[in-house]
N, C-alpha and C positions, 0 to 999 in steps of 0.2 A: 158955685162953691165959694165958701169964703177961707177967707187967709185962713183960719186954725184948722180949718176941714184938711190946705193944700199941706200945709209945713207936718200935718200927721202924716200925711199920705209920703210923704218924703224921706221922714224918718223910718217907714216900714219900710222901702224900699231900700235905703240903706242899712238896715238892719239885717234885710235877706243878704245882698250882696254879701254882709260880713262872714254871715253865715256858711254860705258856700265856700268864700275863701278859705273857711278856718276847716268845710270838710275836706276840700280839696288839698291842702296842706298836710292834715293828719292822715287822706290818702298813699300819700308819697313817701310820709314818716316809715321808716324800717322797721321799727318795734316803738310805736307810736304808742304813748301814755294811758295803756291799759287796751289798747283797739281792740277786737276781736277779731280783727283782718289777719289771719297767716299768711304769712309772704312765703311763697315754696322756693325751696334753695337746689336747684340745678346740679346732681352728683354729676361731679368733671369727670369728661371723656379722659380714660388712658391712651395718651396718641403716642405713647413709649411703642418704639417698636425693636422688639428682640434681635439681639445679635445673631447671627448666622454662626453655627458651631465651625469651628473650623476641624477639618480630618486631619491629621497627622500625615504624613507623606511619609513609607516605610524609604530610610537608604536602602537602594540596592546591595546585597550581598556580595563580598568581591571575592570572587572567584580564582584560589590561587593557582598559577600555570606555572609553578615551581618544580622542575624534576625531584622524586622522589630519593632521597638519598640512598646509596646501594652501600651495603653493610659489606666492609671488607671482610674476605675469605678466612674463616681461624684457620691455621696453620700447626704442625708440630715442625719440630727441626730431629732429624734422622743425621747417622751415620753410620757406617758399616765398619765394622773391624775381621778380619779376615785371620781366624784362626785355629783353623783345621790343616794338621802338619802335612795332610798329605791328600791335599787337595788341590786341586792344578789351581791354576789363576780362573778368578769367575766374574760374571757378570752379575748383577743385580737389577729385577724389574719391581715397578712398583705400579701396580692395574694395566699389566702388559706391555708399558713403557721403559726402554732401558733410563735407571736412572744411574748405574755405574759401570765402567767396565776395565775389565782385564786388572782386575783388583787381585795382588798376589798374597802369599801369606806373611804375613806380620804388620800389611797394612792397614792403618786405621785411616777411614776420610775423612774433608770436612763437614759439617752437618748441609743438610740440603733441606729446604722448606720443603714440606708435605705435606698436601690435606688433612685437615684432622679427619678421626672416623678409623670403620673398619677399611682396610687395604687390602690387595691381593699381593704378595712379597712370592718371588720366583725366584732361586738360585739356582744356574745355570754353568759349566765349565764356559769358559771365555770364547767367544766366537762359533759356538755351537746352539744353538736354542732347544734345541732337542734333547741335550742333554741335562735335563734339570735333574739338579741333587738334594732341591724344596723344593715345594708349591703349599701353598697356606695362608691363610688369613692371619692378619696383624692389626690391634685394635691401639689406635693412636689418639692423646688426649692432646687438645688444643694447647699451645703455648706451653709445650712441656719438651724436654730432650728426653731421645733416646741415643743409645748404642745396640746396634743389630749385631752380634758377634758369631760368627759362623766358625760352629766348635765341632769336636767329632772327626771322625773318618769316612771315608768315601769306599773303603778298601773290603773287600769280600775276608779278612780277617778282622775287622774292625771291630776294636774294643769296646769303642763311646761309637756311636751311629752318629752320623753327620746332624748337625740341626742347629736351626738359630737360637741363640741367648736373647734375649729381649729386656736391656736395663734401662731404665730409668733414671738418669743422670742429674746430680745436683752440682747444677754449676752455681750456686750462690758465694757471692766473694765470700772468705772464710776470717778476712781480717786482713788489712795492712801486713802485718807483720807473720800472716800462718798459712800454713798449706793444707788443702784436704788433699789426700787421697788415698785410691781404692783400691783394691786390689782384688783381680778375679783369677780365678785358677779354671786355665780351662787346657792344661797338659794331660793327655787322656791316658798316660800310663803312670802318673805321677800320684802316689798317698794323699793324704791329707798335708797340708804344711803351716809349718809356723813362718812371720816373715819377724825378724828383730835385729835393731841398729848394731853393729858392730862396737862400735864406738863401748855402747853403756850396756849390752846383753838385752834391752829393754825390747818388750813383744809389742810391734804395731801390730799386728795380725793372730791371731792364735787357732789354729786348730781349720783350716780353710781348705775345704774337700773341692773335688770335681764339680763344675759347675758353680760353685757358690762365690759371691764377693762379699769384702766387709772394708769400713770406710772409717779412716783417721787423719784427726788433723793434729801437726806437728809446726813448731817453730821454722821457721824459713831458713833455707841453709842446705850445705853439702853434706849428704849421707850416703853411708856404707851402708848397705843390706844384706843381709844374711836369709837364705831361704833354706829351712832344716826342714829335716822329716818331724813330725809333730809328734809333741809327746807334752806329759803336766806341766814338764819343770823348763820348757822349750829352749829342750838346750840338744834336742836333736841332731844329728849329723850334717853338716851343712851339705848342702845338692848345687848350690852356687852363692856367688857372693857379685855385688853391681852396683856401682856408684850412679847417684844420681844428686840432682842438685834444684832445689822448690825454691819455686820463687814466693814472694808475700802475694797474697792475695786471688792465688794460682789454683786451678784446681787438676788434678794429675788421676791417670785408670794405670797402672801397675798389670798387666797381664802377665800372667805365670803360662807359659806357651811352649809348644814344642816338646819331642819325646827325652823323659829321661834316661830309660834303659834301651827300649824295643821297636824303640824307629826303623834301625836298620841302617844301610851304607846309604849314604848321601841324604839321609832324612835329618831334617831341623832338627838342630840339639836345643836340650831345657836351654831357654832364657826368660830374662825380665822384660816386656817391651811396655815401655815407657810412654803414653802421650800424655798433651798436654791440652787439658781437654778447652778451656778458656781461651785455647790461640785464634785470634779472628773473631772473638766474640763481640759483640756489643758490650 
């Protein structure tokens, strides 16, 4: 072989070499100048991995062990007035219970707490049980006053028949400076009556029969009363006349009690009897 034969044969050789290089080069190229090679692109694993939900934990319920509050008893407030001229001294029951005793006539009590509600009320001569001169039911309203007035006669000639009154008492203060009060007529031989101040002629009362009351409030202070037989111009006969003396803010029941004509010897004469119903009150 001669020299021009070798130095071709050398060039072809390095001519391949270049050749390779430049495919092997645009092999590797990522988006190589125009190749026709696509390169596949590997879609990435999700290695995320999910929270675990967390449960809510319920707090337990607290269970309260508080005693249950007990609702105090309603109550009424009671008293008895005793005013039957001719009825011995008595006892008073209330659901078989003595709640008074040996209560004579002209006495008024103090109130006593009592169940509200229907009651059983027994009036009884004093130290006798046997001898009841009531038995009956009485309907009592919660936080309200009464007066139990035991009117009438006991007596096999008896006028008015023995039996309780049942009032309803307004003790509300009437005023600093005023007095209420009531007046009930519960003299079983006595008219109708008028009651009016001495002083001015003026009628607290007018025209007030058996069994009935009627209620006035007056200035505070010392008064004369006049108790007439009734009539329009109430200027009646007077039957008794009785000082009495109102305090401010006092409330007063007036009972017209005892026989005027037909009592008989040693029986209670008409009087006024007086209480004062606000004494010991709250």
């Amino acid at each position: 072989m001669n020299s021009d034969d070798s130095d071709m044969t050398r060039r072809r050789i390095l001519l391949g070499l270049g050749t390779g290089a430049a495919v092997g080069l645009a092999g590797c190229s990522g988006n190589g100048g125009g190749g026709d090679t696509a390169t596949a692109t590997e879609e990435p694993t999700d290695t995320s991995t999910e929270e675990p939900t967390e449960t809510p934990t319920e707090e337990p319920t607290e269970t309260s062990t508080e005693e249950p509050t007990e609702e105090p008893a309603e109550n009424a407030n009671v008293r008895v007035a005793h005013m039957s001229p001719d009825a011995p001294n008595v006892d008073v029951y209330v659901d078989g219970s003595v709640a008074l005793e040996d209560v004579a006539f002209n006495v008024v009590s103090d109130y006593l707490e009592v169940p509200a509600g229907e009651r059983e009320l027994e009036i009884t001569a004093a130290g006798d049980p046997d001898s009841s001169v009531f038995s009956g039911a009485v309907t009592l309203e919660a936080e309200t006053n009464y007066t139990i007035a035991a009117i009438g006669e006991v007596g096999d000639m008896a006028e008015k028949s023995f039996e309780p009154l049942i009032l309803e008492d307004n003790n509300a203060s009437p005023g600093s400076d005023t007095a209420r009060v009531r007046a009930v007529h519960v003299s079983p031989d006595a008219p109708a009556v008028d009651i009016t101040v001495a002083s001015s002629g003026d009628a607290l009362f007018d025209g007030v029969s058996y069994s009935e009351s009627g209620s006035a409030e007056v200035p505070a202070g010392d008064y004369t009363l006049e108790v007439r037989g009734d009539t329009e111009s109430n200027d009646g006969d007077i039957v008794g006349e009785f000082d009495v003396s109102l305090a401010g803010g006092q409330v007063y029941t007036a009972f017209a009690a005892g026989y005027l004509e037909s009592g008989g010897m040693g029986a209670p004469e008409f009087d006024l009897i007086v209480s004062q119903d606000t004494s010991g009150m709250n």
